[in-house]
VEXFI-576335 format. One record per residue: y, z, x of N, C-alpha, C, O, CB in turn. Coordinates in Angstrom, 3 decimals. Atoms other than C-alpha are relative to their C-alpha. Glycine has a CB too. Layout:
N
NODE       n_Y       n_Z       n_X      ca_Y      ca_Z      ca_X       c_Y       c_Z       c_X       o_Y       o_Z       o_X      cb_Y      cb_Z      cb_X
NODE         Y         Z         X         Y         Z         X         Y         Z         X         Y         Z         X         Y         Z         X
...
END
This chain:
42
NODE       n_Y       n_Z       n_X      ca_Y      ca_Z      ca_X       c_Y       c_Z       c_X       o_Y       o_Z       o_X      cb_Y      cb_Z      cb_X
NODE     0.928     0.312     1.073    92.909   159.638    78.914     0.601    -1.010    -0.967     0.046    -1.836    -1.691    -0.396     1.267    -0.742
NODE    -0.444     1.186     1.318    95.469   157.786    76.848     0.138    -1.190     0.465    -0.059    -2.004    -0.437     1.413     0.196    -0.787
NODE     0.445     0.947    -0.622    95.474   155.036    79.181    -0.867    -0.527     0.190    -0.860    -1.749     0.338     0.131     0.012     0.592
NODE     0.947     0.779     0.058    92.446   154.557    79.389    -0.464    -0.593    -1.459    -0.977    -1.707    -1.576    -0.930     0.668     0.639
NODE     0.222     0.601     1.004    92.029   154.334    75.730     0.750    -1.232    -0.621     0.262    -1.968    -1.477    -0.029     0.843    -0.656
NODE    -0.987     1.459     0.251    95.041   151.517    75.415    -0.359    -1.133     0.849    -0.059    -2.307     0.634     1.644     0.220     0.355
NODE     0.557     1.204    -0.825    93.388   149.686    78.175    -1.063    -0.392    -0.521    -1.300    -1.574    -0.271    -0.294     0.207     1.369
NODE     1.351     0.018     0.649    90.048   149.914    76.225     0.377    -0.888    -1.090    -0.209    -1.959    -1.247    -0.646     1.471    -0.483
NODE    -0.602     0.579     1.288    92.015   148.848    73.051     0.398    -1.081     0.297    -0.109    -1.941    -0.423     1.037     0.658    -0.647
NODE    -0.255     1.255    -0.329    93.887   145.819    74.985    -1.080    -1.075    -0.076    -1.077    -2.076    -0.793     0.468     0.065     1.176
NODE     1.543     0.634    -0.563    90.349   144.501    76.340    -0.752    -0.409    -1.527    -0.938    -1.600    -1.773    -1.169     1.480     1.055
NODE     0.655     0.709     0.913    88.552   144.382    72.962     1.195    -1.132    -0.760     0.816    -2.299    -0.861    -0.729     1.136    -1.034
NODE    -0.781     0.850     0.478    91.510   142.642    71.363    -0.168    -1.335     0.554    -0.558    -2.342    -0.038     1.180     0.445     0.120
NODE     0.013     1.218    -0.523    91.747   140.244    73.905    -1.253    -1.157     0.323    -1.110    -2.335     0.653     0.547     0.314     1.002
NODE     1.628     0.430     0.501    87.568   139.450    73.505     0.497    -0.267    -1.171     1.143    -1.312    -1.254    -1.408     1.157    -0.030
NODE    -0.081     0.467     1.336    87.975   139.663    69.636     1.112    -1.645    -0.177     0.832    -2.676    -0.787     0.676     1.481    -0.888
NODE    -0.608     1.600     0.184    90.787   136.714    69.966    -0.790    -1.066     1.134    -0.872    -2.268     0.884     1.946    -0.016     0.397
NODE     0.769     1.135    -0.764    88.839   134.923    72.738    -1.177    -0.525    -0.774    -1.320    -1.744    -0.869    -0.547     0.510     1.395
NODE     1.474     0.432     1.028    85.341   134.789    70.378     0.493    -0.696    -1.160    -0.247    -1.570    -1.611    -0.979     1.422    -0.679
NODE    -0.130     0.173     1.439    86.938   134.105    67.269     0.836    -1.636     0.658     0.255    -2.618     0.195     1.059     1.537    -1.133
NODE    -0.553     1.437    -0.550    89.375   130.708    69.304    -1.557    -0.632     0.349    -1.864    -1.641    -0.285     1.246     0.137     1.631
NODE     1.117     1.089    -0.015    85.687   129.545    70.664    -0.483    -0.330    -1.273    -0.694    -1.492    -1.621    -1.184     0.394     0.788
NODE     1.437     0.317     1.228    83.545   130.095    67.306     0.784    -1.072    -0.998     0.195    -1.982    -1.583    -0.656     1.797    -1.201
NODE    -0.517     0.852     0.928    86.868   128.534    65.239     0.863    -1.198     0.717     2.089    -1.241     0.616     0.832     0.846    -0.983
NODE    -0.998     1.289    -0.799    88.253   125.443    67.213     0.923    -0.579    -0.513     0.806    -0.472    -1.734    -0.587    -1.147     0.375
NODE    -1.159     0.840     0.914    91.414   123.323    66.121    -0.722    -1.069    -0.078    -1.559    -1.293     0.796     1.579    -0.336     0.597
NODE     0.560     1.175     1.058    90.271   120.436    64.195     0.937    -1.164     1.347     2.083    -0.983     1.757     0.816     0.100    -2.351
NODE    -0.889     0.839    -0.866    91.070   117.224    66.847     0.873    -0.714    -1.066     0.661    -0.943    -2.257    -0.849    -1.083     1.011
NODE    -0.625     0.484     1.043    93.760   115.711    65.657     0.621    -1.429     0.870     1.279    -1.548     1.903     1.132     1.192    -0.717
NODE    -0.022     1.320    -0.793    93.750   111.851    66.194    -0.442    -0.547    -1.266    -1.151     0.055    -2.072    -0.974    -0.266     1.481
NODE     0.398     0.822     0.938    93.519   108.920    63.817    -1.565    -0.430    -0.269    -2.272    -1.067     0.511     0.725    -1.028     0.264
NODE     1.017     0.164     0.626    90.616   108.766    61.790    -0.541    -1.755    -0.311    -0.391    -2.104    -1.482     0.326     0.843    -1.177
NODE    -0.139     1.468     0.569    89.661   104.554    61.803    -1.259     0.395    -1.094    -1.126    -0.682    -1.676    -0.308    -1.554     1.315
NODE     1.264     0.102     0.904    86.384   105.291    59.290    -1.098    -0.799     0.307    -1.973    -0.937    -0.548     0.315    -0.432    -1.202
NODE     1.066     0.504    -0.339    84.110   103.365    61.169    -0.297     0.153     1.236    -0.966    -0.705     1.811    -0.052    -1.080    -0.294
NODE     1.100    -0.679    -1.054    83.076   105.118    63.985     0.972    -0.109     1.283     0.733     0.517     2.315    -1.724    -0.975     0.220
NODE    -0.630     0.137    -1.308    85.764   104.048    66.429     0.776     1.245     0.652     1.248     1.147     1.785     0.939    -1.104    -0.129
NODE     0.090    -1.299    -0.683    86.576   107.890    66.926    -0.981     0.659     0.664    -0.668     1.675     1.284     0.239     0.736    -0.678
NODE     1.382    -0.549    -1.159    83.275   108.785    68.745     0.019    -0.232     0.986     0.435    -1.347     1.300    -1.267    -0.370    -0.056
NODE    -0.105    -0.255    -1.369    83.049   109.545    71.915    -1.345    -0.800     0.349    -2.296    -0.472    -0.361     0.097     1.670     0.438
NODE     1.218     0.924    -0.548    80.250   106.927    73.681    -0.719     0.861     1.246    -0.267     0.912     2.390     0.643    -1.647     0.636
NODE     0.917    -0.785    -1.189    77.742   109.050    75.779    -0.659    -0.447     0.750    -1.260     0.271     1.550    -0.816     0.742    -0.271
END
């Protein structure tokens, strides 16, 4: 039973840090020129 509850406990942890890395992304980090020449051309 206590195994299963530390495996239960691992599992949401490892969701709670997977949701929270998609919803908060690292900021790209690359020179800013101010006129647009950081955009990606689609």
């Amino acid at each position: 039973m206590e195994v299963g509850f530390v495996l239960f406990a691992l599992f949401v942890l490892l969701v709670s840090y997977a949701i929270f890395r998609y919803e908060q992304p690292n900021k790209p980090r690359g020179k800013i020129t101010g006129r647009g020449g950081d955009f990606q051309d689609e």
